[in-house]
N, C-alpha and C positions, 0 to 999 in steps of 0.2 A: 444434497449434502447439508447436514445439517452447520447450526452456529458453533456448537464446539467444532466440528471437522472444518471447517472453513479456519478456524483460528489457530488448528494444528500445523491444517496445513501450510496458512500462510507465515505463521513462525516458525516454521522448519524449511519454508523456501530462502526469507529474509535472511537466516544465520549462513548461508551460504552466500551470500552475497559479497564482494571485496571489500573489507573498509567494514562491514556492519557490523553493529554493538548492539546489544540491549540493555536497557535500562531503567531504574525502578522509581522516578526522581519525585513522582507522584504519589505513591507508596506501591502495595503488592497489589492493588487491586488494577494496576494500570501497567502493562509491557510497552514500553517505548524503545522502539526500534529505532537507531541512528546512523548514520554515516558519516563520517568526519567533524563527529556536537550536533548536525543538524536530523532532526527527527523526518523519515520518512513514513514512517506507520506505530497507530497506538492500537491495544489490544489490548481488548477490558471485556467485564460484565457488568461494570457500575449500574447499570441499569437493570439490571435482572434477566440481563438479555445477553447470549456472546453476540461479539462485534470486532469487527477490522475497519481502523479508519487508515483510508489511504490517500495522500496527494495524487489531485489529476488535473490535468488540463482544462481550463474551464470548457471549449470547446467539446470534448471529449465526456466530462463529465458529465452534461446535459443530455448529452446522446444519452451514456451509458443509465441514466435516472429514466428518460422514458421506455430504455428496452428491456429495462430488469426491475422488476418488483420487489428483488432484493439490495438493491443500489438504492440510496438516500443520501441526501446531504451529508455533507461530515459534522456528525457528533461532536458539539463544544468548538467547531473548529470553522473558519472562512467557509460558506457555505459554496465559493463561486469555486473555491480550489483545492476543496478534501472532498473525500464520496466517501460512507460507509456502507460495508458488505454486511450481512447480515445473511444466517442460514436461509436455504430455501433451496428448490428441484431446478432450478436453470442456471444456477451457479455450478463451474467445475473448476476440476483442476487446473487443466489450462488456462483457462480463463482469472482464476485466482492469479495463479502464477504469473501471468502476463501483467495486470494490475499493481503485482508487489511490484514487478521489475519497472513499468512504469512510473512507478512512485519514486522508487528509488534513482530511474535517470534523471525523473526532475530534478530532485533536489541535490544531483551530481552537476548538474549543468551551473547548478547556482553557486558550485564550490568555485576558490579562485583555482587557475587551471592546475597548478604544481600541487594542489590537494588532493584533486582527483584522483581514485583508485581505479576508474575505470573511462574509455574514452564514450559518453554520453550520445554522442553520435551514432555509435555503432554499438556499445555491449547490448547484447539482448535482445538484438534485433533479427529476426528469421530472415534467410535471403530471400530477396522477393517481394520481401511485406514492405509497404508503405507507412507514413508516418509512422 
């Protein structure tokens, strides 16, 4: 999958999401995806390049950077708690998808509880699947 298909896809997952907004506050060149004011994923070319940057778990992150070649630091952003995606042949759909939703529970965890649009705990989680 290439960089534009990765950015398709993951903004047409996020707009499904409860509570998500997009927004242009950076100007056109920058999609920022929200959840209740707070940004869970940006989506850009600034660079000449498409790119999804997404909050992740520092732990998780680290993983996800040594097992995919298309995984890197997050772009302009905390390196220990954003990862960007970037096209390439070992990225998929699911895989995408899993990451938006990731991102998105993080930065639901961090809402006060009565703002939450979805319970963090449990949305998006497959039965069976661990953390």
């Amino acid at each position: 999958m290439d960089g534009a298909e990765v950015q398709r896809l993951a903004a047409e997952y996020a707009e499904g999401l409860p509570g998500s907004g997009l927004e242009r506050p950076f100007g056109p060149e920058w999609d920022v995806h929200k959840v209740r004011g707070k940004v869970f994923m940006l989506v850009t070319e600034v660079t000449g390049e498409p790119m999804v940057i997404l909050k992740s778990a520092p732990d998780e992150s680290a993983v996800l950077r040594e097992q995919y070649a298309e995984i890197t630091p997050g772009y302009h952003m905390n390196k220990k708690h954003w990862i960007t995606l970037h096209g390439g042949g070992a990225l998929d759909r699911g895989l995408v998808e899993e990451l938006v939703t990731d991102s998105y529970r993080l930065v639901v965890e961090g809402l006060p509880k009565a703002q939450r649009p979805v319970d963090p705990a449990t949305y998006g989680r497959r039965a069976g699947a661990g953390g």
